[in-house]
N, C-alpha and C positions, 0 to 999 in steps of 0.2 A: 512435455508441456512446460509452459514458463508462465508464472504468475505474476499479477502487480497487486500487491498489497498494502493495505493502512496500518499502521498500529496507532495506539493511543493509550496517552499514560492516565492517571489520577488525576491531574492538571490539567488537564484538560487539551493538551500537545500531539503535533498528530507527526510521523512518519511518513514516507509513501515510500516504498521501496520496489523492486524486477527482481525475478531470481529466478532456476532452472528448477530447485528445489526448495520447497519451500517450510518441511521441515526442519531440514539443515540451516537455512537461514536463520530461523524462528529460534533455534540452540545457539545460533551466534547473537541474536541478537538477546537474550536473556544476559550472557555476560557482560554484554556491554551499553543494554538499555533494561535493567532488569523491571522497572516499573509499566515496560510498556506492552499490552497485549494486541494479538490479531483482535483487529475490528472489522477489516473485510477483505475480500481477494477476487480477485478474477482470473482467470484463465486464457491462455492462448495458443495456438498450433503453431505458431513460428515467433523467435525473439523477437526479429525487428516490428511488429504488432505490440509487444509488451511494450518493446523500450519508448515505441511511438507511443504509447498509451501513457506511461509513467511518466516522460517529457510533457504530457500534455495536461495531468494532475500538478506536475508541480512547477510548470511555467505559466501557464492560462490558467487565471482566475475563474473563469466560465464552467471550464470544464471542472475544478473542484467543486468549485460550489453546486453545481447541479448534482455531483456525487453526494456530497454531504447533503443534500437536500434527501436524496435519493433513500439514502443510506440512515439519517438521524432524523428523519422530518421536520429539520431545521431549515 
């Protein structure tokens, strides 16, 4: 499975990362974002659906916003 994930720090700063594994990630990313936690993830059967998905949260405005709509009731 490969996941696309949010994290979010204190500040209010968001992430959006791809990964195959996503507790392995989540340990890397403590050392080097330690402020910032999962906020949410998704799931997919083949990478290029993740990395299309991840390209599409963090180039199209559209499609984050409807996430964070989705996701914070913002």
């Amino acid at each position: 499975m490969h996941q696309v994930y949010v994290l979010r720090n204190t500040a209010g700063e968001y992430y959006i990362g791809y990964t195959n594994d996503i507790e392995r990630r989540l340990k890397e990313h403590a050392k080097t974002r330690p402020n910032f936690n999962l906020l949410y993830y998704e799931s997919y059967q083949n990478s290029s659906a993740a990395r299309n998905r991840e390209q599409k949260l963090k180039y199209y405005g559209s499609a984050w916003r409807g996430l964070k709509k989705r996701i914070l009731g913002a």
